[in-house]
Structure formats: structure tokens, C-alpha cells
C-alpha positions in Angstrom: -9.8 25.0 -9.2 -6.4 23.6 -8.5 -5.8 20.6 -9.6 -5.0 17.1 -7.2 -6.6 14.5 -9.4 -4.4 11.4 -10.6 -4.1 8.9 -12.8 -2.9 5.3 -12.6 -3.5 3.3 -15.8 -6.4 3.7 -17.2 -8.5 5.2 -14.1 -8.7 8.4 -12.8 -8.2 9.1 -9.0 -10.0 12.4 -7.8 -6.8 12.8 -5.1 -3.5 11.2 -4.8 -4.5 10.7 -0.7 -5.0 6.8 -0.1 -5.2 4.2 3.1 -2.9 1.4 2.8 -3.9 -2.3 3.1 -4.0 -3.7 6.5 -4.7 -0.4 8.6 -8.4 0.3 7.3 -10.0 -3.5 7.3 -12.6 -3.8 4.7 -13.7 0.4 5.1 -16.7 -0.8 6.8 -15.4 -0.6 9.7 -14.9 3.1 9.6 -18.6 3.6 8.4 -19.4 6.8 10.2 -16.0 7.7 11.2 -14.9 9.1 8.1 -15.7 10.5 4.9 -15.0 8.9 2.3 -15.5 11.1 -0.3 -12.0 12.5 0.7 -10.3 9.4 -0.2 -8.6 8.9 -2.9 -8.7 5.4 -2.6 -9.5 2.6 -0.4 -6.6 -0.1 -0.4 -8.5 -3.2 0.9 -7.0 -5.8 2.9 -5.6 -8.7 1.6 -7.6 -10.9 0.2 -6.4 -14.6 -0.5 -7.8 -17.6 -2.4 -8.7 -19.3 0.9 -9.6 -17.9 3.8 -6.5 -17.3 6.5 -6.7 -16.9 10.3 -3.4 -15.1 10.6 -1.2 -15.5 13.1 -1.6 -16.4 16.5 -0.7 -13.9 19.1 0.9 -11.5 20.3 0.9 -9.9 16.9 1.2 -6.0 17.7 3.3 -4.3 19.8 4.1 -0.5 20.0 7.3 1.0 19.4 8.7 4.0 19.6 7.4 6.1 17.1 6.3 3.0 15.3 4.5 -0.6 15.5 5.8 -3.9 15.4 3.2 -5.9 13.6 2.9 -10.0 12.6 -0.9 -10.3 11.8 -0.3 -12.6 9.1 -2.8 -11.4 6.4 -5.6 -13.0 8.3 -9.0 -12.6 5.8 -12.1 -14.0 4.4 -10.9 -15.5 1.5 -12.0 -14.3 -2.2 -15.6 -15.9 -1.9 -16.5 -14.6 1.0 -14.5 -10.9 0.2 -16.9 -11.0 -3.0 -20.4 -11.7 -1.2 -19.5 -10.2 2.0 -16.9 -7.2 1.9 -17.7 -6.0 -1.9 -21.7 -4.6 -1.5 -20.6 -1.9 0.9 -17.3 -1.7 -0.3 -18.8 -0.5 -4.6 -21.4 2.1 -2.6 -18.4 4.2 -1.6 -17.6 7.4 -3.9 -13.9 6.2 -3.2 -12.1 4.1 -5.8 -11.6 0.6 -4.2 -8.0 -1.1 -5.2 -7.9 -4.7 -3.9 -4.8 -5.7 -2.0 -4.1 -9.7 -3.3 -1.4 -12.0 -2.2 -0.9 -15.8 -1.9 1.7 -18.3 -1.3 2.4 -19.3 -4.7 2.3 -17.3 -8.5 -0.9 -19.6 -9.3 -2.8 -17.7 -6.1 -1.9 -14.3 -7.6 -3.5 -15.5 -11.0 -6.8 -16.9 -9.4 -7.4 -14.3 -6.9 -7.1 -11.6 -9.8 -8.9 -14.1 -12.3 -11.9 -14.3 -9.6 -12.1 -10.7 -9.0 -12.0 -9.4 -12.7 -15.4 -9.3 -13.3 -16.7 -8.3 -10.2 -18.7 -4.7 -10.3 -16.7 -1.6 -7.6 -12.9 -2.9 -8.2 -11.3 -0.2 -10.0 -7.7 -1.8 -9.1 -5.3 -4.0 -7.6 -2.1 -4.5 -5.4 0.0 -7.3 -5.7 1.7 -7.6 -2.1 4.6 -9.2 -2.7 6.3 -7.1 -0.1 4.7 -9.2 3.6 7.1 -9.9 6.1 5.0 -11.7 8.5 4.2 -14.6 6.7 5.9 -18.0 6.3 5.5 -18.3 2.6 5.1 -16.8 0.0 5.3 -12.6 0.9 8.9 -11.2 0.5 10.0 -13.8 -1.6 8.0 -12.6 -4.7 9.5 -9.0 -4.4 13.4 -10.1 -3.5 14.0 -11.8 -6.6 14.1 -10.1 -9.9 13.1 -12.7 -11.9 10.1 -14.3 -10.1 8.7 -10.8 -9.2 8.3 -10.0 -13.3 6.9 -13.4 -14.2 4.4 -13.5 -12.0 3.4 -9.7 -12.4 3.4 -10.7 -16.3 0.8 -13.7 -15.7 -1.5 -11.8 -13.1 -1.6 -8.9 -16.1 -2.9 -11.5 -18.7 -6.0 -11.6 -16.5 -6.8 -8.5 -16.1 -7.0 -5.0 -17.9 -7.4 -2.9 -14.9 -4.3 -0.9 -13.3 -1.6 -3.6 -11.6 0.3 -1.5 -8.5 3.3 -3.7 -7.3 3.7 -3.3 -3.7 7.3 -3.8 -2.8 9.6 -4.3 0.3 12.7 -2.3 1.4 14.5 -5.8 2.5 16.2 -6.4 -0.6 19.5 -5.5 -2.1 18.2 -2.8 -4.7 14.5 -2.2 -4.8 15.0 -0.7 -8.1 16.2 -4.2 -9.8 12.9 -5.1 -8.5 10.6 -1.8 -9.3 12.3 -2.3 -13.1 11.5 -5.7 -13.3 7.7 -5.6 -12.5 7.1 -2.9 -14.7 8.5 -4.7 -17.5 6.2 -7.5 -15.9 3.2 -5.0 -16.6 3.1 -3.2 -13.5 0.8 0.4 -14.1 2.5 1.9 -10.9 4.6 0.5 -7.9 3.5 1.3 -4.0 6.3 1.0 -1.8 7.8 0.8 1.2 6.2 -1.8 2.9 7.4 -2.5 6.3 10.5 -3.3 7.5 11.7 -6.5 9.6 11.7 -5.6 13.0 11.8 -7.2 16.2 11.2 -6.7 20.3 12.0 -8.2 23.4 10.1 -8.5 26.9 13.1 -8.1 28.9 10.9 -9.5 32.1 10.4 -12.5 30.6 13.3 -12.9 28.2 10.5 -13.5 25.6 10.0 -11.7 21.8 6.8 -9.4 22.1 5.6 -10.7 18.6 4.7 -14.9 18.3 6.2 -15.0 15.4 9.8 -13.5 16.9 10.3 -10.4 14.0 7.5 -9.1 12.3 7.0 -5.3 10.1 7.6 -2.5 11.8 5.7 0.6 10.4 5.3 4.4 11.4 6.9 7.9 11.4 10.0 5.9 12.1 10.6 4.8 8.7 9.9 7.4 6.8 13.4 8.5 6.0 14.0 5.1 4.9 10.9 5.3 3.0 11.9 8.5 1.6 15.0 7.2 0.1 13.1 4.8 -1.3 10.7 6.0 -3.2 13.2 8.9 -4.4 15.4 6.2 -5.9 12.1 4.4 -7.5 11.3 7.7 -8.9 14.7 8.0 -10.2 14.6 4.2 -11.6 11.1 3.2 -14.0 8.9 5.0 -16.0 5.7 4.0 -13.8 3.8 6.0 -11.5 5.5 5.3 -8.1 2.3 5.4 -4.7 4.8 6.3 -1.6 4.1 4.8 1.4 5.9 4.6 5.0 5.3 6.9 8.0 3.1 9.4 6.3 1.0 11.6 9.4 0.3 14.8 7.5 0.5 17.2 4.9 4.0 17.9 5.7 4.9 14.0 5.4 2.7 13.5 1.9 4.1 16.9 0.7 7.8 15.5 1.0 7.1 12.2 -1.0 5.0 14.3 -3.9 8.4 16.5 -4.0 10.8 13.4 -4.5 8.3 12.2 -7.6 5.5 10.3 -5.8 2.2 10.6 -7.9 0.0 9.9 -4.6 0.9 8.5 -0.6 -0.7 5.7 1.5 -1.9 6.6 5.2 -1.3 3.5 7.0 -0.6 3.4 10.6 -1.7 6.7 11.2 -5.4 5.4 11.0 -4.9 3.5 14.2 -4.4 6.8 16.1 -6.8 9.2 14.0 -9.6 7.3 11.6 -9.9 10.4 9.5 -6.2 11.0 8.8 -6.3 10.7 4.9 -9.3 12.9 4.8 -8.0 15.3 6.8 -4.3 15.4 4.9 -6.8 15.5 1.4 -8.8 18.6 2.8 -5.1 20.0 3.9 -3.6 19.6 0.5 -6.4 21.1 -1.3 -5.8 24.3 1.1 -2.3 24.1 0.3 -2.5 24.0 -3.3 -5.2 26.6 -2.9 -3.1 29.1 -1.1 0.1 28.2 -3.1 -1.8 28.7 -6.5 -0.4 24.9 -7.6 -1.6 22.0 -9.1 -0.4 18.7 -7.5 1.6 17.9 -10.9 3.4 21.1 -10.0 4.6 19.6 -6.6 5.5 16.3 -7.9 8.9 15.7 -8.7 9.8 19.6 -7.7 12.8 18.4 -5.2 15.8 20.7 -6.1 19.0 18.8 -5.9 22.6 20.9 -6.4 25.2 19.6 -8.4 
């Protein structure tokens, strides 16, 4: 057998194919659309110490070859996520990470705190990265400082892997991806969106209500790329690529530049079964090729 299994922290992944937070809902949704068993992992969205309604719209708008999106982190709240979202979330063969935010350190803390204990959650993402929120979001990942602090308190409530999710909006993400992994941080997922905006010219009106919101898609992934190559290049931790991935081809170019596993994110708005089908597609490849993911990872040849 060829080898695509993965490891962040102290949990095994069975492949390095995942769906990012905010493009799969709760994986209920997709019940019947998809198999799970060919993902590596289920990236839930957000979840918050209170519930949140998002915000009001227009909060998506198609670009080209992207999507402009200001939903806000709308969500149940942790009470609710726990009684409602987690009993058909822990019957999936999947490993469940837990996407948390909030508007202040304290959140992160008592969302993770809550969430400990509770039987399914093999993970969880701190999203420092949101750009469509009016507090908290970017702020936690564009200063240094703050971003390794509060990683450092969320890890002394919690022995399961911590994966950073940072934003491309700042100076050097690699200030940042150092900082949170000497905050703790098991492994870094990045890029989030970026800050993007569109206007109606009919009506002389943004499309989004919010004016800019993130913009997501094939169009970023160059940006994306760059990215996670220089993150690679910059801390010791794991590094979970995310930004425009469609296909094999996509995931195959962030495993070369020292990925350990991808996020499918907007892609699951055009085709449900994206990740499985890039998983089943990357254990042909690896098949055919005679590799083992490890052997793909990191394998970019750069003159000079």
C-alpha cells in the first residue's frame, strides 16, 4: 500500500484531503452526498461562545474565478453545537477538527474549555484569520504578540492538536506562523481569504452589506501558494494549505512546496464530493507513481 496517512500532533489522519470551515456547515448537510470515509477530516464551522446570526445580506457574490463572501461566522453557539451538531458529527469515520473563534482571547479559552471533554473532537482550529467580522477575526492573526498569547492560553486547556488558521493581510505571515507555534500551535492552516470587494455598477452600490468581505477560489491560489511555501520555509510545524484548491493537480502543488495536507473550501459549493474525489485521485496517483505522500511533500526543486 502506498502511503497518504498524516499526522498532526498526537492524532493520526488516514489522508491529508480535508474540507475547510465555512464551505461544509456542520457535515450534515452533505449526508448522502458524500462519503465520508474519503475525508481526511471534517473542519466544522465556527463555533462561538454565543450563538451569532451573521451578517445581514447580501453576503455572497460570485467573482470571477472566485467568491466574495461576508457571512459573518453565523452559528449555534457551543451549547447548542454540543447537543445538536456533535451526535451526527462523532458517527462519521472522518476525524472532526472544530473551527473556534470569538471576539476576545477569553472566548477562545471557553469555547476550547467547553469542548475539551466532549466525545468525536479529535481537534481544533483557532480562526484568527476572519475578515468579515467587526471584532475580533484578523486582529488575533496581524499582531505577533497577541496571536502567541492567546494560542499559549487556549493550549493550557487542551491536550488535543491546536491548528492556527492564519490570514494573508498582514505584513509577514511568517512573524505570525513563528509566533503561534511558539504559542503551542501543533500545525498552522493558511490562507484564509483575502479582503476583497465588488461594486453594482447599476446602482452605484457594494454587492456585499458589509462593503469588502473574503474573497476565496482558484483565484488565489498563487497567492496562497506563496504562502504556504514561505510557512514551510519559516517553523517547524506541520503547515495544512488552504486557498483555491479544485483537484489533484491543485493539492499536488501545495504537498510539493511542504504542505502536510490541503483544505477543499469553495470547491464544495460547485461539487459536494470534491475532497473525496481529489482523495480517491491521489491514492491513484501515488499508486501509479509508486510514492508515498511523504515522498511528495516538500519535493519542489528550486535552482540556485
Amino acid at each position: 500500500m502506498n502511503e497518504i496517512a498524516i499526522r498532526i500532533g498526537s492524532v493520526e489522519f488516514a489522508n491529508p484531503i480535508m474540507v475547510a470551515s465555512g464551505t461544509f456547515g456542520y457535515a450534515e448537510e452533505f449526508d448522502g452526498l458524500v462519503d465520508f470515509r474519503e475525508i481526511g477530516a471534517v473542519v466544522t464551522k465556527t463555533v462561538t461562545l454565543e450563538p451569532r446570526p451573521g451578517n445581514a445580506p447580501p453576503r455572497i457574490y460570485e467573482t470571477a474565478a472566485g467568491m466574495l463572501n461576508s457571512i459573518g461566522l453565523p452559528n449555534v453557539g457551543v451549547k447548542d453545537f454540543i447537543d445538536q451538531k456533535m451526535p451526527f458529527l462523532r458517527t462519521l469515520q472522518s476525524r472532526i477538527v472544530v473551527n473556534v473563534a470569538g471576539v476576545t482571547a477569553k472566548d477562545y479559552v471557553a469555547v476550547v474549555a467547553c469542548l475539551d471533554s466532549v466525545p468525536g473532537i479529535d481537534a481544533f482550529e483557532l480562526n484568527y484569520s476572519c475578515p468579515n467580522v467587526k471584532q475580533g477575526g484578523m486582529s488575533f492573526s496581524s499582531n505577533a504578540q497577541i496571536a502567541e498569547a492567546v494560542t499559549a492560553s487556549v493550549r493550557k486547556e487542551t491536550k488535543k492538536p491546536l491548528i492556527a488558521k492564519l490570514t494573508p493581510n498582514v505584513t509577514s505571515i511568517s512573524d505570525i506562523g513563528r509566533a503561534v507555534e511558539q504559542g503551542g500551535a501543533d500545525a498552522l492552516s493558511a490562507i484564509n481569504t483575502l479582503v476583497g470587494m465588488a461594486v453594482d455598477v447599476r446602482t452605484r452600490k457594494p454587492r456585499l452589506s458589509t462593503i469588502t468581505g473574503g474573497l476565496s477560489g482558484p483565484a488565489i491560489k498563487p497567492i496562497a501558494l506563496a504562502k504556504v511555501y514561505e510557512l514551510c520555509k519559516s517553523v517547524s510545524i506541520p503547515v495544512v494549505a488552504i486557498g483555491g484548491i479544485m483537484n489533484l493537480h491543485d493539492a499536488l502543488e501545495f504537498f510539493m512546496v511542504g504542505a502536510i495536507a490541503v483544505q477543499v473550501g469553495t470547491a464544495n459549493f460547485m461539487n459536494p464530493g470534491c475532497a473525496a474525489e481529489i482523495t480517491r485521485d491521489l491514492r491513484c496517483y501515488c499508486q501509479q507513481q509508486d510514492l508515498n505522500l511523504s515522498d511528495l511533500i516538500g519535493s519542489l526543486e528550486v535552482d540556485g
